[in-house]
C-alpha positions, -999 to +999 in steps of 0.1 A: +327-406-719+359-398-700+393-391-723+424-414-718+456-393-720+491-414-711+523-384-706+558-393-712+584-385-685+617-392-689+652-381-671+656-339-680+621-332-692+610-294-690+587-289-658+562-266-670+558-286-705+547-314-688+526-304-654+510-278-670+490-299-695+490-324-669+467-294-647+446-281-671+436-314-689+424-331-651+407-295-647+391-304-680+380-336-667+402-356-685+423-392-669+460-381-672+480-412-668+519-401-661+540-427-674+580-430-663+607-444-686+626-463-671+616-481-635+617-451-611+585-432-604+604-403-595+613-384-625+641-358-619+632-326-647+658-303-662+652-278-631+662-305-606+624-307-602+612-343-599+577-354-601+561-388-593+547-406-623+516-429-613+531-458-633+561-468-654+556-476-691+571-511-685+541-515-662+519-501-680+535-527-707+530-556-683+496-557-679+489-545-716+480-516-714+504-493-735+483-499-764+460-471-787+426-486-773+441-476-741+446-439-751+431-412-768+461-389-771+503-390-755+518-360-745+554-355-751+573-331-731+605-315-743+634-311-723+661-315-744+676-341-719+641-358-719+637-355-752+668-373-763+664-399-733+622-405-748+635-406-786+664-434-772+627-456-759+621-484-781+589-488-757+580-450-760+586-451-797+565-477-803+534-466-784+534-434-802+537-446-835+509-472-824+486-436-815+496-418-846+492-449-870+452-456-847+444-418-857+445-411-820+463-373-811+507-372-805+510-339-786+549-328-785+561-291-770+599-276-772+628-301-787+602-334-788+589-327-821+621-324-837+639-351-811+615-375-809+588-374-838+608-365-867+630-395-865+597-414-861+587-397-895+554-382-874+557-350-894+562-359-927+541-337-947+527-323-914+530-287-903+543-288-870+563-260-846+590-268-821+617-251-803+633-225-823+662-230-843+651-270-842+633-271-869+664-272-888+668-312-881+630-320-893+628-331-931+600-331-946+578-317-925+558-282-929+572-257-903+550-230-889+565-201-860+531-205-848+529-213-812+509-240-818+500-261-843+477-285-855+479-307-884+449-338-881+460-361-850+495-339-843+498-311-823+531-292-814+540-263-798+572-244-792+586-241-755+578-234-720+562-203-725+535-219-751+524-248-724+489-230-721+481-232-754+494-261-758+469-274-730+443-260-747+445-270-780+448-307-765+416-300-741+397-285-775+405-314-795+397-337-769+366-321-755+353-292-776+359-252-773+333-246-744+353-271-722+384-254-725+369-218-723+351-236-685+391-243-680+402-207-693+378-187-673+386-210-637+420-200-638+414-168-649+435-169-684 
């Protein structure tokens, strides 16, 4: 059975956070649905980099389709531009709380655990890693320096540099060790 994934892009995201899950989870086998916030498909990044998302979330909205039966996991890039600009979504906030409250996985990198999940009260009693130094605006939650980490349906990960771990931790969850290590070993990591 083929895994759902909807990714968040909105105005300043980090590049690599977001296309390099992007890659490796298609790689994997896995639908990656890139959704824009706000109604431009072109998403400028914090690099001047902009991507074309294959739908809008108010689209995706439209025909009903932002919902958790829809998706097995979001992926949240940080950026902290795109962070703040994702965190200020009523329509991206809701969708994520929909996947965490369905069990399904919230995958955030950099500032969007601490921008965009905190306030949301994701990590509550969760461990969870970020961007350092932002940890310091996250109550309640369990922070690790890990470069990853997973705690039930959550998974963070700290910054640019962590992207391919934070790929594959989302491709194990989703698929299974082996499927990652097929991923792994085809681009030679």
């Amino acid at each position: 059975m083929t895994k759902n994934v909807i990714i968040l892009l909105a105005e300043g995201f980090e590049e690599i956070e977001a296309v390099t899950p992007i890659d490796y989870l298609r790689r994997a086998g896995i639908e990656v649905t890139i959704a824009a916030i706000g109604s431009s498909l072109a998403v400028k990044g914090a690099r001047n980099i902009s991507l074309n998302a294959d739908t809008t979330l108010r689209e995706l909205a439209s025909k009903g389709k932002t919902g958790a039966a829809f998706w097995d996991a979001v992926i949240i890039p940080g950026g902290m531009t795109g962070a703040i600009n994702l965190a200020a979504s009523q329509e991206a906030g809701g969708l994520i709380n929909e996947m965490a409250d369905a069990g399904k996985m919230v995958c955030a990198i950099c500032a969007a655990p601490a921008v965009v999940l905190a306030p949301l009260g994701l990590l509550n009693g969760k461990k969870f890693t970020c961007y350092p130094g932002m940890e310091e605006n996250v109550q309640g939650g369990k922070w690790t320096d890990e470069d990853v980490a997973t705690d039930s349906n959550i998974i963070t990960s700290r910054a640019a540099g962590t992207a391919a771990k934070f790929a594959a931790a989302i491709v194990t969850q989703l698929l299974g060790k082996s499927e990652w290590e097929k991923v792994a070993k085809a681009v030679l990591l």
